[in-house]
C-alpha positions in Angstrom: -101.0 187.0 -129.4 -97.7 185.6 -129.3 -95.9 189.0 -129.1 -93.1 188.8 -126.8 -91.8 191.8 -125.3 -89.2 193.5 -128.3 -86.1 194.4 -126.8 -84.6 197.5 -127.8 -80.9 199.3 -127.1 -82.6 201.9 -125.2 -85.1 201.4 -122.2 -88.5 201.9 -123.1 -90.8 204.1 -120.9 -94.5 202.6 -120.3 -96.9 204.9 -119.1 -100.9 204.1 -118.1 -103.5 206.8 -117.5 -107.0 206.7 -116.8 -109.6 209.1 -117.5 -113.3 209.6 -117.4 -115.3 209.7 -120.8 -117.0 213.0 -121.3 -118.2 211.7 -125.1 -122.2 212.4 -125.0 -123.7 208.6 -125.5 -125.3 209.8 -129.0 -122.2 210.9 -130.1 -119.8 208.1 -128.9 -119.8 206.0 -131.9 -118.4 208.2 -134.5 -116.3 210.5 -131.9 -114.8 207.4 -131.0 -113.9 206.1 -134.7 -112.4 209.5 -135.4 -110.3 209.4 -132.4 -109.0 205.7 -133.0 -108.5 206.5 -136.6 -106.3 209.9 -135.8 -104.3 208.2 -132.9 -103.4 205.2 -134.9 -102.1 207.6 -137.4 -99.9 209.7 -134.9 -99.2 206.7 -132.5 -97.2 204.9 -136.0 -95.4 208.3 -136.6 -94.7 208.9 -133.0 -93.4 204.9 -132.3 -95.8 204.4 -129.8 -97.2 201.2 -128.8 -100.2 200.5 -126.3 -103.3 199.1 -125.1 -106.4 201.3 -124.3 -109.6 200.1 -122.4 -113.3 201.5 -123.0 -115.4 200.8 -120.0 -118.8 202.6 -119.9 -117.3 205.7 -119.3 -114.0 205.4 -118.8 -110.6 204.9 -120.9 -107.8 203.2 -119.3 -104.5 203.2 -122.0 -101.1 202.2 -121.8 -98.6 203.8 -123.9 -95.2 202.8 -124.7 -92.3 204.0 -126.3 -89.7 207.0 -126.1 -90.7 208.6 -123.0 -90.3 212.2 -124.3 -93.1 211.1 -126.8 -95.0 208.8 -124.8 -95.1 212.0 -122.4 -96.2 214.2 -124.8 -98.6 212.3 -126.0 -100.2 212.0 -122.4 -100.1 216.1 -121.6 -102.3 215.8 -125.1 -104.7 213.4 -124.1 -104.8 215.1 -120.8 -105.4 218.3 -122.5 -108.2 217.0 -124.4 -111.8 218.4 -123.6 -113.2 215.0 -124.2 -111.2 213.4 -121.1 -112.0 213.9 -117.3 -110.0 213.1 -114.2 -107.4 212.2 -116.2 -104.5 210.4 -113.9 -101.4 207.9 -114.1 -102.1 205.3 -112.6 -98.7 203.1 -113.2 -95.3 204.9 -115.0 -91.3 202.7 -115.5 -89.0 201.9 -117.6 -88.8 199.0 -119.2 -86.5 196.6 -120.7 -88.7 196.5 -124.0 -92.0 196.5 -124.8 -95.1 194.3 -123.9 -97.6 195.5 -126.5 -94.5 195.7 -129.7 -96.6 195.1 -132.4 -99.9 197.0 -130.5 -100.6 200.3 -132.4 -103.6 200.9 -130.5 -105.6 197.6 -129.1 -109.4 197.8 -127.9 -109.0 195.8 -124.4 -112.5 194.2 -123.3 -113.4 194.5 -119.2 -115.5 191.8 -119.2 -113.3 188.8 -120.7 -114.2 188.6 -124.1 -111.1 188.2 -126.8 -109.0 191.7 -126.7 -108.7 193.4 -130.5 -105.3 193.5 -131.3 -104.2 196.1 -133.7 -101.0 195.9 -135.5 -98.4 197.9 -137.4 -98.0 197.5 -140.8 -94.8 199.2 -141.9 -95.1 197.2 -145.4 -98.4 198.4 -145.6 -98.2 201.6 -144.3 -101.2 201.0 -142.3 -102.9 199.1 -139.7 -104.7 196.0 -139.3 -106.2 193.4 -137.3 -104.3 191.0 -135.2 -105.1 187.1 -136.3 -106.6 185.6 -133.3 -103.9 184.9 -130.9 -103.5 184.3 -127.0 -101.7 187.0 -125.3 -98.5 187.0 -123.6 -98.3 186.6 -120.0 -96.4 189.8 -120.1 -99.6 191.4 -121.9 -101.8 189.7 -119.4 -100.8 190.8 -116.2 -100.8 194.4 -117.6 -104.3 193.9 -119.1 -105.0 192.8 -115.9 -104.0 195.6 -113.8 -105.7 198.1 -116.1 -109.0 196.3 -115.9 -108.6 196.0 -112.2 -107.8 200.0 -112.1 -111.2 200.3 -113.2 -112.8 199.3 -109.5 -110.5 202.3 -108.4 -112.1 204.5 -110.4 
């Protein structure tokens, strides 16, 4: 998508986490829906952007925006019964952000198109991204969370 990193007055804190999927198989599906659905909700109120990976069993996320939010929002997930192992794996500041338009995006490990999600402050909602290549920006930090997955 042709989303270039949004500048902002203030720095904007990116953090990425990985964590290990304790969501029964049967139940993944609709657990799953219900999470997207509430964390698209709360990411919008919240200002918080990001990308978040499903691999087999694992969620690897990146989350960006106000750092005391973007920090909350982590000792939350971290919190959270249906997460594992849960550790950052990258943290900085940054001079905007790289997913700006991302509310939530499902990211594919095995390079098939990535499902951008964006805001929709007109709306009030979210909705699908048109079909557009990433940025390089978006790329390399795509990259690095599907390459944290052989760590993990």
């Amino acid at each position: 998508m042709t989303d270039a990193t949004t500048a902002s007055p203030d720095p904007t804190f990116r953090l990425i986490y990985r964590s290990h999927m304790r969501i029964p198989q049967e139940q993944r599906k609709a657990v799953l829906g219900e999470i997207f659905s509430v964390a698209r909700s709360n990411n919008k109120r919240q200002n918080v952007t990001g990308a978040l990976l499903i691999s087999d069993e694992w969620f690897v996320q990146a989350l960006e925006g106000d750092e005391q939010a973007v920090r909350r929002l982590y000792e939350h997930i971290a919190s959270d019964v249906r997460h594992e192992r849960v550790s950052v794996i990258d943290e900085r500041l940054l001079d905007g952000r790289t997913f700006g338009r991302w509310s939530m995006a499902q990211v594919t490990e095995d390079g098939e198109p990535d499902i951008p999600l964006l805001m929709n402050r007109d709306k009030g909602g979210i909705s699908r991204a048109a079909r557009q290549p990433t940025t390089i920006d978006q790329d390399s930090v795509l990259d690095f969370m599907r390459g944290s997955l052989a760590e993990s």
